[in-house]
MIRO-474305 format. One record per atom (N, C-alpha, C, O): residue number from 1; residue in one letter; chain; atom name; x, y, z. Coordinates in Angstrom, 1 decimal, padded with zeros to 4 digits. Example, Ala and Ser with C-alpha at 12.3 -4.5 7.8 and 13.67 -1.06 7.14 Angstrom:
MIRO-474305
1	a	A	N	013.2	-005.7	007.8
1	a	A	CA	012.3	-004.5	007.8
1	a	A	C	013.2	-003.3	007.8
1	a	A	O	014.2	-003.3	008.5
2	s	A	N	012.8	-002.2	007.1
2	s	A	CA	013.7	-001.1	007.1
2	s	A	C	012.9	000.0	007.9
2	s	A	O	013.4	001.1	008.0
END
This chain:
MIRO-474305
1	x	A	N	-041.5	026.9	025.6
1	x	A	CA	-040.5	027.9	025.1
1	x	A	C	-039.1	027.5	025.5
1	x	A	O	-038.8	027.0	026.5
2	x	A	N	-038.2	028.0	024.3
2	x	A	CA	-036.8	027.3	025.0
2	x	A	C	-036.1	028.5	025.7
2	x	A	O	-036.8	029.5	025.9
3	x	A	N	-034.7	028.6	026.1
3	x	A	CA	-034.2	029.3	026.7
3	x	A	C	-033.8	030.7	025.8
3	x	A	O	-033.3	031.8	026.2
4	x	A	N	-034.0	030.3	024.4
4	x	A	CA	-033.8	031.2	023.5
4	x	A	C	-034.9	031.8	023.0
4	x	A	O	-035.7	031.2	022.3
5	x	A	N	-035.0	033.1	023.2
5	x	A	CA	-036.2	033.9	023.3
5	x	A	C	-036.2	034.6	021.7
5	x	A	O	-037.0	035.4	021.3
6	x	A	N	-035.2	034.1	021.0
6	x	A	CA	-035.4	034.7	019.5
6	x	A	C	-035.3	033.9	019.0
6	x	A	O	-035.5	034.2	017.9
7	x	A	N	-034.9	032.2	019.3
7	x	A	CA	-035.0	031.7	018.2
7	x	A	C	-036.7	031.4	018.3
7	x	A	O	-037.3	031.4	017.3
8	x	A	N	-037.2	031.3	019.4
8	x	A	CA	-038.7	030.9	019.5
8	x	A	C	-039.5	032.2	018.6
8	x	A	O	-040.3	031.9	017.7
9	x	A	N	-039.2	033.6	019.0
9	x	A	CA	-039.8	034.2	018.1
9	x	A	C	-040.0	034.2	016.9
9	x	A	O	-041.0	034.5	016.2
10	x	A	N	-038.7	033.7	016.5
10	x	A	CA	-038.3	034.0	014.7
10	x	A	C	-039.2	032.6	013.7
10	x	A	O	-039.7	032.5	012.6
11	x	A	N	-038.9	031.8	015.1
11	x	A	CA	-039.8	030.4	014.5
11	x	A	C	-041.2	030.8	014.4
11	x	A	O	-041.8	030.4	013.4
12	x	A	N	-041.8	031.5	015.2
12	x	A	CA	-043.1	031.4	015.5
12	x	A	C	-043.5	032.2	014.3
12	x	A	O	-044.6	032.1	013.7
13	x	A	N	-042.4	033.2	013.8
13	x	A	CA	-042.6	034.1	012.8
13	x	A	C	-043.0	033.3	011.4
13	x	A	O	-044.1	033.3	010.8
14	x	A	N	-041.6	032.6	010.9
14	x	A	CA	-042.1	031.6	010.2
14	x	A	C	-042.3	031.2	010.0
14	x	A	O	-042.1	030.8	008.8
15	x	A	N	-043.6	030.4	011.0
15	x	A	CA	-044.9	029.8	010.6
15	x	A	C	-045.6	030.3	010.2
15	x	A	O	-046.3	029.8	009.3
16	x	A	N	-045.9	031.4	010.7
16	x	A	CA	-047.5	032.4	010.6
16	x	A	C	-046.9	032.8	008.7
16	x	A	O	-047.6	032.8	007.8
17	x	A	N	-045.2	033.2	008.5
17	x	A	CA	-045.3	033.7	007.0
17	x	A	C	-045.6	032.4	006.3
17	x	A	O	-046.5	032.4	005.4
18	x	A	N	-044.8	031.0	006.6
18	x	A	CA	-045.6	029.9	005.9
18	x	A	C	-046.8	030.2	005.5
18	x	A	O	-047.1	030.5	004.3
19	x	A	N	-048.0	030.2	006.9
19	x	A	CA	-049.6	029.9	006.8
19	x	A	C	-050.4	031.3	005.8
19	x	A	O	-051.4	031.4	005.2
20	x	A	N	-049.3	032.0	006.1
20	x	A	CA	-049.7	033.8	005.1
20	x	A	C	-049.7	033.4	003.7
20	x	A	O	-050.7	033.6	003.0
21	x	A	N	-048.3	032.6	003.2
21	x	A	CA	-048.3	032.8	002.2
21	x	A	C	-048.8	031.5	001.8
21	x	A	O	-048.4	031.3	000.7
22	x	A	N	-049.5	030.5	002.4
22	x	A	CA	-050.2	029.5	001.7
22	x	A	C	-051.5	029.9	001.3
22	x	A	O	-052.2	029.2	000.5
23	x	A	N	-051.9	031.0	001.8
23	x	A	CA	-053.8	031.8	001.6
23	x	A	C	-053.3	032.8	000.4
23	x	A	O	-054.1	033.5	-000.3
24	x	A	N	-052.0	032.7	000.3
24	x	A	CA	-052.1	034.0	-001.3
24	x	A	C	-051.9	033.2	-002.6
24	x	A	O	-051.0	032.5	-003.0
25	x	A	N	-053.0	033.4	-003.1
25	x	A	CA	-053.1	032.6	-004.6
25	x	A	C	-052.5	033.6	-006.1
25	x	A	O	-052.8	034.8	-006.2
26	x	A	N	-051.8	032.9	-007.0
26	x	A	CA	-051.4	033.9	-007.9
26	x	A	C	-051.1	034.8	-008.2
26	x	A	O	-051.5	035.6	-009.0
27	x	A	N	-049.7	035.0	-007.0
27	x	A	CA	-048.6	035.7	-007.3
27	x	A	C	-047.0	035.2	-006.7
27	x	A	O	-046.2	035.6	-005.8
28	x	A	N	-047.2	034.3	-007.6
28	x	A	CA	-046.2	033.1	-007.0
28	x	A	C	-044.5	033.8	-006.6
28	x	A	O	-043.8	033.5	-005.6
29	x	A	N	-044.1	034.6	-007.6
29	x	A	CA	-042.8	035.6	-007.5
29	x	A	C	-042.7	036.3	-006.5
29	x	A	O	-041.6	036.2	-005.8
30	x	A	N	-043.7	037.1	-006.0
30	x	A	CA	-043.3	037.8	-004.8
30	x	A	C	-043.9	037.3	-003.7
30	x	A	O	-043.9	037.9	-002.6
31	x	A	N	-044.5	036.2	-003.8
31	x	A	CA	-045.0	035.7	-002.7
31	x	A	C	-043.9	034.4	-002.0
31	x	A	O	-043.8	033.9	-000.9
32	x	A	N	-043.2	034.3	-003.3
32	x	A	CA	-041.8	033.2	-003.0
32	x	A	C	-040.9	034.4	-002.3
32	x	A	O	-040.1	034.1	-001.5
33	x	A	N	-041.0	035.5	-002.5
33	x	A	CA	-039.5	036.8	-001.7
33	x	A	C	-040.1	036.5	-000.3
33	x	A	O	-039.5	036.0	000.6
34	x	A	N	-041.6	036.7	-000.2
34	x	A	CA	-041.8	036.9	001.9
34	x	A	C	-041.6	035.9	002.3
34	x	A	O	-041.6	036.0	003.5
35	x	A	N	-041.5	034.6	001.8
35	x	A	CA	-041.0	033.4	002.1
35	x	A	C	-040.2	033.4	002.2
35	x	A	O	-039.8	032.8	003.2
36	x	A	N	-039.3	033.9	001.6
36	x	A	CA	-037.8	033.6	002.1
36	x	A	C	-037.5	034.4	002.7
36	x	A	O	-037.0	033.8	003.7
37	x	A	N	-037.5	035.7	002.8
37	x	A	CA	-037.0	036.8	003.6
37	x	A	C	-037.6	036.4	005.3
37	x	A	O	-037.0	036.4	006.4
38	x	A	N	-039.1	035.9	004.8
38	x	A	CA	-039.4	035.3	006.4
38	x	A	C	-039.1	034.4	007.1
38	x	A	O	-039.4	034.5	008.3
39	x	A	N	-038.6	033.4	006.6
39	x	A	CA	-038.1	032.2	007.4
39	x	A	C	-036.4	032.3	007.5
39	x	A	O	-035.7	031.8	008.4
40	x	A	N	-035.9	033.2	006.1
40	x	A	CA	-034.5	033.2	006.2
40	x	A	C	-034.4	033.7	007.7
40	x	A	O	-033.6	033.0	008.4
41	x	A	N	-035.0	034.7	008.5
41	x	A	CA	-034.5	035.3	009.6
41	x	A	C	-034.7	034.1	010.7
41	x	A	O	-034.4	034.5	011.8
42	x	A	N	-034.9	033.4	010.7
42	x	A	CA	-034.6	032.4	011.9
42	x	A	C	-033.6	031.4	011.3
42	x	A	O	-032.7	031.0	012.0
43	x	A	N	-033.6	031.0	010.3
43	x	A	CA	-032.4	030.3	010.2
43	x	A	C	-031.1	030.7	010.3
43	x	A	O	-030.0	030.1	010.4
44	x	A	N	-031.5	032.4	010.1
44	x	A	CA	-029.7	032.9	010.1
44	x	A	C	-029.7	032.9	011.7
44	x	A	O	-028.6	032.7	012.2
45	x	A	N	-030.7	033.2	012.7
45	x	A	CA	-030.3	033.1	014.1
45	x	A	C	-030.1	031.7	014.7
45	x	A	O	-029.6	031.5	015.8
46	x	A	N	-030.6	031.0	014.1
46	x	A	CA	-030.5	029.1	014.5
46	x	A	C	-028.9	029.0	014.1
46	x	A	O	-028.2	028.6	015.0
47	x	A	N	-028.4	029.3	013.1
47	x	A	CA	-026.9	029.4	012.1
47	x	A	C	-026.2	030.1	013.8
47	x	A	O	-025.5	029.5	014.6
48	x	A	N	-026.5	031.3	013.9
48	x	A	CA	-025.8	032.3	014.8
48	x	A	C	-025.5	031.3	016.4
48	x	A	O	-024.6	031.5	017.2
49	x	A	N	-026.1	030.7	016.4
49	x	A	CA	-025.9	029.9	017.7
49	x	A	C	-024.9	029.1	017.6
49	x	A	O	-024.4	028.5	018.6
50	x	A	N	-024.4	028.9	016.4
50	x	A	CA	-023.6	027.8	016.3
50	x	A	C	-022.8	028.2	015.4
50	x	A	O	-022.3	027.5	014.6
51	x	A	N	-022.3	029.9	015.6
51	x	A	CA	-021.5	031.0	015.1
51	x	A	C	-019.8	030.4	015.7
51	x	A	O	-019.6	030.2	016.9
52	x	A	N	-018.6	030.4	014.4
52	x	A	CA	-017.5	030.2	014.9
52	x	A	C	-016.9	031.0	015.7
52	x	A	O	-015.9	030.4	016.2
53	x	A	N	-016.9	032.0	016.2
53	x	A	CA	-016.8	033.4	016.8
53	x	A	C	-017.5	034.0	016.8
53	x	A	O	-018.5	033.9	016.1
54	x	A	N	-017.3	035.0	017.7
54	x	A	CA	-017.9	035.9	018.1
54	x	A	C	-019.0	037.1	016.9
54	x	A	O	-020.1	037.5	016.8
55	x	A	N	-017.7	037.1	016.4
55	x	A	CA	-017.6	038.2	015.0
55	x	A	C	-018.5	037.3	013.9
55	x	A	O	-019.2	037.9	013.1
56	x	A	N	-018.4	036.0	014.1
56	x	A	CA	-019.3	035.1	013.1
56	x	A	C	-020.7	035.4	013.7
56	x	A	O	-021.6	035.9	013.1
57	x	A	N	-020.7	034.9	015.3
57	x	A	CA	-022.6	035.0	015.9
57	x	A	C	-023.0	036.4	014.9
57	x	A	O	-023.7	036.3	013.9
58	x	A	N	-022.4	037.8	015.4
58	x	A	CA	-022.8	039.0	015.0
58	x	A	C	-023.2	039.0	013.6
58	x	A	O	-024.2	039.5	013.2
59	x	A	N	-022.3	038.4	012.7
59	x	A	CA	-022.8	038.5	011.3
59	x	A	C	-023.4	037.8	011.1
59	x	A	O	-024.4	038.2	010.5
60	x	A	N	-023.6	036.6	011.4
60	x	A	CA	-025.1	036.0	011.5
60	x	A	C	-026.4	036.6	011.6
60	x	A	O	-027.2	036.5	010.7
61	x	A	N	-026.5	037.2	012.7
61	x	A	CA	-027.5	038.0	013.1
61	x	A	C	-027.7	039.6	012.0
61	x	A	O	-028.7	040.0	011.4
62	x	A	N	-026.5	040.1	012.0
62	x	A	CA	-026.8	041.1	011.0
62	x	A	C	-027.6	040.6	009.6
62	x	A	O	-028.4	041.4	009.0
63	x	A	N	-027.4	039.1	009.0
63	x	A	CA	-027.9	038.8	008.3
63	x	A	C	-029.4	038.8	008.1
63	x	A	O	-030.2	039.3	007.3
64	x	A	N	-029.6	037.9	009.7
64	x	A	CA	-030.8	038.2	010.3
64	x	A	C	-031.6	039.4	010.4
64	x	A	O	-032.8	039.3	010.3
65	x	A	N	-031.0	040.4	010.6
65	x	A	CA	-031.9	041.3	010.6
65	x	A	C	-032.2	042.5	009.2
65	x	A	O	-033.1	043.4	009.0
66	x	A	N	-031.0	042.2	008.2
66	x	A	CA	-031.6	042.5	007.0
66	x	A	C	-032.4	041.5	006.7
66	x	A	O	-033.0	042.1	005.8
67	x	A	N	-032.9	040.5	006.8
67	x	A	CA	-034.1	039.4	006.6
67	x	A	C	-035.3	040.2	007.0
67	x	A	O	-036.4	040.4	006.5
68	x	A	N	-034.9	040.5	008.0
68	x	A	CA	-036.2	041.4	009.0
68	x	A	C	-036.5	042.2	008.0
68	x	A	O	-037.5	042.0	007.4
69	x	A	N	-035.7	043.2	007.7
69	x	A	CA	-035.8	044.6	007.1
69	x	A	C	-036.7	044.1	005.4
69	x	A	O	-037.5	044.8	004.8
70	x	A	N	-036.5	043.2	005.3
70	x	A	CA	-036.4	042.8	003.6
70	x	A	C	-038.0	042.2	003.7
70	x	A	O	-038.8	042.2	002.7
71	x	A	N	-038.3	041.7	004.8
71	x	A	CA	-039.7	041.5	005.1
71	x	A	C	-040.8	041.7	005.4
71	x	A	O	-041.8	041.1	005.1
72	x	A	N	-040.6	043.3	006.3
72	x	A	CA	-041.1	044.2	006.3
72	x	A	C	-041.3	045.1	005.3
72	x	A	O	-042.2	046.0	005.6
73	x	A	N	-040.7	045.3	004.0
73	x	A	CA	-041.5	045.4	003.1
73	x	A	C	-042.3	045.1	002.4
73	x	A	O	-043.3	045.8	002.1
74	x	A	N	-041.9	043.6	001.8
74	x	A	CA	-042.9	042.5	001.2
74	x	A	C	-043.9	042.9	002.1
74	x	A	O	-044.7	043.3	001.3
75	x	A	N	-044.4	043.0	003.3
75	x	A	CA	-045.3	042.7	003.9
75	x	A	C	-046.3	044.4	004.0
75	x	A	O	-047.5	044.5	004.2
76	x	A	N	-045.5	045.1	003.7
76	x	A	CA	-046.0	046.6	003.4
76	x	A	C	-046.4	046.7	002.2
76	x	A	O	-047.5	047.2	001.9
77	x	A	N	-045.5	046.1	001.2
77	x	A	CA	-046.1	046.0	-000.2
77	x	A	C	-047.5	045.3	-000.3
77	x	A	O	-048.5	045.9	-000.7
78	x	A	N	-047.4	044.0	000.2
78	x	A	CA	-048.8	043.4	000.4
78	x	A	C	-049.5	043.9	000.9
78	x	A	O	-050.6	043.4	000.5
79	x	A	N	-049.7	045.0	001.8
79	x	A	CA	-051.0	045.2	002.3
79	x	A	C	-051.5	046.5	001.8
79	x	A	O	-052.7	046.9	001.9
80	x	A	N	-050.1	047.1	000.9
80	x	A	CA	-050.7	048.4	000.5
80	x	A	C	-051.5	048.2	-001.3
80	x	A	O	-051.9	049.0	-002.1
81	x	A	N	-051.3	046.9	-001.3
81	x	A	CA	-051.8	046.4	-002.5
81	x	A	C	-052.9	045.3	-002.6
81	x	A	O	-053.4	044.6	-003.5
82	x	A	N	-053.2	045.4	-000.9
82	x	A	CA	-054.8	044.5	-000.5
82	x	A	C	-054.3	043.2	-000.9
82	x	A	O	-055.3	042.6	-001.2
83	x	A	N	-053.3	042.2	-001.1
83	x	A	CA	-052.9	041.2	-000.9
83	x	A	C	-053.0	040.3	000.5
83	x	A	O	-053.0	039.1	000.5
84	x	A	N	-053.1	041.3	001.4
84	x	A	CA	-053.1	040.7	002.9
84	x	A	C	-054.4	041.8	003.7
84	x	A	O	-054.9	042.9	003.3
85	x	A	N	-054.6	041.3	004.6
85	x	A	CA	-055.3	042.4	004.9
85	x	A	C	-054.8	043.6	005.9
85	x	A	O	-053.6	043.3	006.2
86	x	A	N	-055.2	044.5	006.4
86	x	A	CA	-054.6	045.8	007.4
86	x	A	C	-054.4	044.7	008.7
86	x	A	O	-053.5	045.0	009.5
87	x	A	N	-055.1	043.4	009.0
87	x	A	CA	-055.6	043.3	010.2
87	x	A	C	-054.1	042.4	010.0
87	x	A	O	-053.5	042.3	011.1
88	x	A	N	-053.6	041.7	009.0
88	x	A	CA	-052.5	040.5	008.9
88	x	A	C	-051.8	041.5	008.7
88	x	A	O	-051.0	041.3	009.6
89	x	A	N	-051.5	042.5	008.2
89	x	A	CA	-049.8	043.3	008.1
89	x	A	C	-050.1	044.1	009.5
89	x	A	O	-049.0	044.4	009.9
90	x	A	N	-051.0	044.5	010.3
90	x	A	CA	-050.6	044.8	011.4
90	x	A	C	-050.0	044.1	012.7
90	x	A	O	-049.3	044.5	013.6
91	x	A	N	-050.4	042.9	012.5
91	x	A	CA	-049.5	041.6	013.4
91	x	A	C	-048.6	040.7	012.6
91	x	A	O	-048.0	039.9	013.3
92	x	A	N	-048.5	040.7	011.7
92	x	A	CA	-046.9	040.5	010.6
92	x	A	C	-046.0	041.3	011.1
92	x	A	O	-045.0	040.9	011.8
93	x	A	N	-046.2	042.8	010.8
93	x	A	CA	-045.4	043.9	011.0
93	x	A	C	-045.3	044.1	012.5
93	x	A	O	-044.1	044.4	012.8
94	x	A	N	-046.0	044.0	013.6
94	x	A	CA	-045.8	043.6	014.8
94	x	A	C	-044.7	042.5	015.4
94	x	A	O	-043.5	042.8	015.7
95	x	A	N	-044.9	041.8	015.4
95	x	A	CA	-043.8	040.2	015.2
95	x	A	C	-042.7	040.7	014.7
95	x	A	O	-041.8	040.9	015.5
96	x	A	N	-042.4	041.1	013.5
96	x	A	CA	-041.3	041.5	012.9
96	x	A	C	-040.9	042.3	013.5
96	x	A	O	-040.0	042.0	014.2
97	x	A	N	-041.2	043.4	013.6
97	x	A	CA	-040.7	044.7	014.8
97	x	A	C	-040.0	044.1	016.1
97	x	A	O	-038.8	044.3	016.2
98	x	A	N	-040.6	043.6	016.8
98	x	A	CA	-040.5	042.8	018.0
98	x	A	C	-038.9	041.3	017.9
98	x	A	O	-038.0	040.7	018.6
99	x	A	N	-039.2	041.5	017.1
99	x	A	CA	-038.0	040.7	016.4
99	x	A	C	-036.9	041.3	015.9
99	x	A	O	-035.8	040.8	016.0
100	x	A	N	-037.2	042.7	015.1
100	x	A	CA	-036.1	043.6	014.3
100	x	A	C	-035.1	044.1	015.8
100	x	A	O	-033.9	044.2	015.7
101	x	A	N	-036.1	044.4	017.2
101	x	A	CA	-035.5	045.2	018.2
101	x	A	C	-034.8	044.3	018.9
101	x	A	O	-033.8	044.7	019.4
102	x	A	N	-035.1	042.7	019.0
102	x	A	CA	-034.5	042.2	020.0
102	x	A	C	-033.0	042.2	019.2
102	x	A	O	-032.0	042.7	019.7
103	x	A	N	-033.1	041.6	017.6
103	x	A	CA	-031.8	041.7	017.1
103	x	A	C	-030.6	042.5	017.2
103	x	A	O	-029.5	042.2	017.4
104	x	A	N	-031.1	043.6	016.8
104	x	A	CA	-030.3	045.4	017.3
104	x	A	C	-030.2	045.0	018.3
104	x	A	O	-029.2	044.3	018.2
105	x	A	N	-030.7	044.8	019.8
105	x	A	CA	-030.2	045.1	020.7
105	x	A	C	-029.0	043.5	020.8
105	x	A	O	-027.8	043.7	021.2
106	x	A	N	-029.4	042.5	020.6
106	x	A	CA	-028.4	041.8	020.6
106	x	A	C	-027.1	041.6	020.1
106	x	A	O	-026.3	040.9	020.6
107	x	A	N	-027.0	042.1	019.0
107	x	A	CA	-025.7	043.1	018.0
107	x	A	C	-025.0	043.9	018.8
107	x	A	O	-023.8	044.0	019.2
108	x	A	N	-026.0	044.7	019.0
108	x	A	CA	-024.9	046.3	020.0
108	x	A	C	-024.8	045.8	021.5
108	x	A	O	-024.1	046.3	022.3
109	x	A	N	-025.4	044.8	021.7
109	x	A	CA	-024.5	043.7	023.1
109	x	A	C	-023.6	043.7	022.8
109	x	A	O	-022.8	044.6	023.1
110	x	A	N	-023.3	042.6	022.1
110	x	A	CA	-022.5	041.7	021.4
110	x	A	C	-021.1	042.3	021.2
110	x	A	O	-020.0	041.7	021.4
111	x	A	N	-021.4	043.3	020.8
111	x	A	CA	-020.4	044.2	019.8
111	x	A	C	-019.4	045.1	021.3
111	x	A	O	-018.2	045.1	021.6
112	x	A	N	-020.7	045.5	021.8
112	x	A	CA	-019.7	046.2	023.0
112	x	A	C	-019.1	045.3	024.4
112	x	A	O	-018.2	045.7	025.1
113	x	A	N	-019.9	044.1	024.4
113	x	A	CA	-019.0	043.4	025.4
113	x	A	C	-017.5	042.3	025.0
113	x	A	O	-016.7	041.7	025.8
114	x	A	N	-017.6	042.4	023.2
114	x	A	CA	-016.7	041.7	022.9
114	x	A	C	-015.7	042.6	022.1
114	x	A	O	-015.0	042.1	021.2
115	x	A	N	-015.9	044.0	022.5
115	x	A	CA	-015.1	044.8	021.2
115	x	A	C	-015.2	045.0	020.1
115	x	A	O	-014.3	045.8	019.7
116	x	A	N	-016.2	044.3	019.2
116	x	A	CA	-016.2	044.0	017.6
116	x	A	C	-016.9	045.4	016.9
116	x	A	O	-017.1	045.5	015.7
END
């Protein structure tokens, strides 16, 4: 694990939505949204690391965490429509949670130790 404890998460996230959405057959449109919404969130925190300012990291991450948000539905939609099962949107939606909290909390860091 590296010293960045979200980018490791966010990655680990985007594998598992990779390996999710390689097992969903024949619904290629919304199965291309949790793909992106799920991997976009580690790229905008990979991006955030290498944020021109301060004010840049934070919007990065706010990015990031509407990714989160935007994912957690796809992933509610899928399971309330038997697409995935209860047992994959309950550790989908776990991961992501776990990931939505570190983000917030790293924003309202951010925000209050640099004034923004």
């Amino acid at each position: 694990m590296s010293n960045n404890i979200l980018v490791d998460m966010s990655m680990d996230f985007a594998v598992n939505i990779v390996t999710l959405c390689d097992g969903i057959k024949g619904r290629s449109s919304i199965v291309n949204q949790l793909l992106r919404s799920g991997t976009s969130i580690g790229a905008n925190i990979h991006e955030a690391n290498y944020a021109q300012s301060k004010a840049d990291f934070v919007s990065k991450l706010q990015i990031a965490l509407k990714e989160c948000y935007e994912s957690e539905y796809w992933l509610e939609l899928f399971a309330k429509t038997a697409v995935i099962s209860q047992e994959q949107y309950a550790k989908m939606k776990n991961d992501c949670g776990k990931i939505r909290r570190v983000l917030i909390s790293s924003i309202n860091t951010t925000k209050e130790n640099y004034n923004l």
